[in-house]
C-alpha positions as CSV (number, residue, x, y, z in Angstrom):
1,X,4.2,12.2,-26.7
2,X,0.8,12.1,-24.6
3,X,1.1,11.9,-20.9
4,X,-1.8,10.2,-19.5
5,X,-3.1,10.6,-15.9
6,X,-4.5,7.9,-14.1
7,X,-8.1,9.1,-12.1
8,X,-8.8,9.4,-8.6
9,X,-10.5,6.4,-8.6
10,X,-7.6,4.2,-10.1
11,X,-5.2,5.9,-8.3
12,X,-7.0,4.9,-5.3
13,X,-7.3,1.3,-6.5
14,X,-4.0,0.8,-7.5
15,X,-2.7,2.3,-3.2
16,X,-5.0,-0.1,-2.2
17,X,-3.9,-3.1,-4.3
18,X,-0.4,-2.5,-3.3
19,X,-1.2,-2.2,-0.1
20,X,-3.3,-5.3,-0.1
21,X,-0.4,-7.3,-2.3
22,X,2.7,-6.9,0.0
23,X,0.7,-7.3,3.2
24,X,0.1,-10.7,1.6
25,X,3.7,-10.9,0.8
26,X,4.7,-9.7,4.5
27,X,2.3,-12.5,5.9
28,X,3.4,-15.3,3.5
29,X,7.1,-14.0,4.1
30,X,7.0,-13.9,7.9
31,X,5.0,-17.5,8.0
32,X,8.2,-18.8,5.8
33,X,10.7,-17.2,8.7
34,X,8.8,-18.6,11.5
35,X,8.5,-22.1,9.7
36,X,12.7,-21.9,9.2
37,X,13.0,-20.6,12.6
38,X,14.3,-17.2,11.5
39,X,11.5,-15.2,12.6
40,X,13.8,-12.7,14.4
41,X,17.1,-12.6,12.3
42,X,18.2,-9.2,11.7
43,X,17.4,-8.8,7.5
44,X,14.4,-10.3,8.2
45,X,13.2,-7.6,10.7
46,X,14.8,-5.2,8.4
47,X,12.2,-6.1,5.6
48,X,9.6,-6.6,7.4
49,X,9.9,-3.3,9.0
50,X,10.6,-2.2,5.4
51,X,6.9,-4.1,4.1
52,X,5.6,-2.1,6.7
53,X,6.1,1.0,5.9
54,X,5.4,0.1,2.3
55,X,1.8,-1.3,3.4
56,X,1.5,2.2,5.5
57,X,2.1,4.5,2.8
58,X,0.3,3.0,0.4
59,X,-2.9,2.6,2.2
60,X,-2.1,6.3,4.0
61,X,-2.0,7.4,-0.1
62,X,-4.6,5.9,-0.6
63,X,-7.1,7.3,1.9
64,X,-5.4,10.5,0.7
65,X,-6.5,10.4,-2.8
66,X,-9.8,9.1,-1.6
67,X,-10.4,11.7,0.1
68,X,-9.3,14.5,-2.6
69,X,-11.4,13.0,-4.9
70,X,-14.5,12.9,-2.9
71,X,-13.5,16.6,-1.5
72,X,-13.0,17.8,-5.8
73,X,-16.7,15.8,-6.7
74,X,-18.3,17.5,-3.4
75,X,-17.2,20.5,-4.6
76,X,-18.3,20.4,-7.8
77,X,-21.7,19.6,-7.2
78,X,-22.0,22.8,-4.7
């Protein structure tokens, strides 16, 4: 069986996209908590802390494989 590899490129896309999705879930998520008055309850500060770290990582991955894929192109054009 073939294992495929994604790019740099869509690697980097796909960080992003994550990163982009659950901070639209953490927003939509923590409008519904303050709407029910729940804003501060201890699971939902759990997962927003949790959505957090999530939209952190992935962006942090992100920049990461940004920047070893411009670092690998650079260096190949030297």
């Amino acid at each position: 069986m073939a294992s495929h590899q994604l790019s740099g490129n869509s690697m980097t896309t796909l960080y992003w996209l994550t990163s982009f999705v659950c901070l639209v879930w953490l927003v939509q998520s923590a409008y519904d908590a303050y709407q029910r008055h729940q804003l501060l309850y201890w699971p939902n500060v759990i997962f927003f802390a949790c959505m957090i770290g999530v939209i952190a990582g992935a962006a942090y991955q992100a920049m990461q494989v940004r920047h070893d894929t411009t670092s690998d192109t650079q260096d190949h054009h030297s």
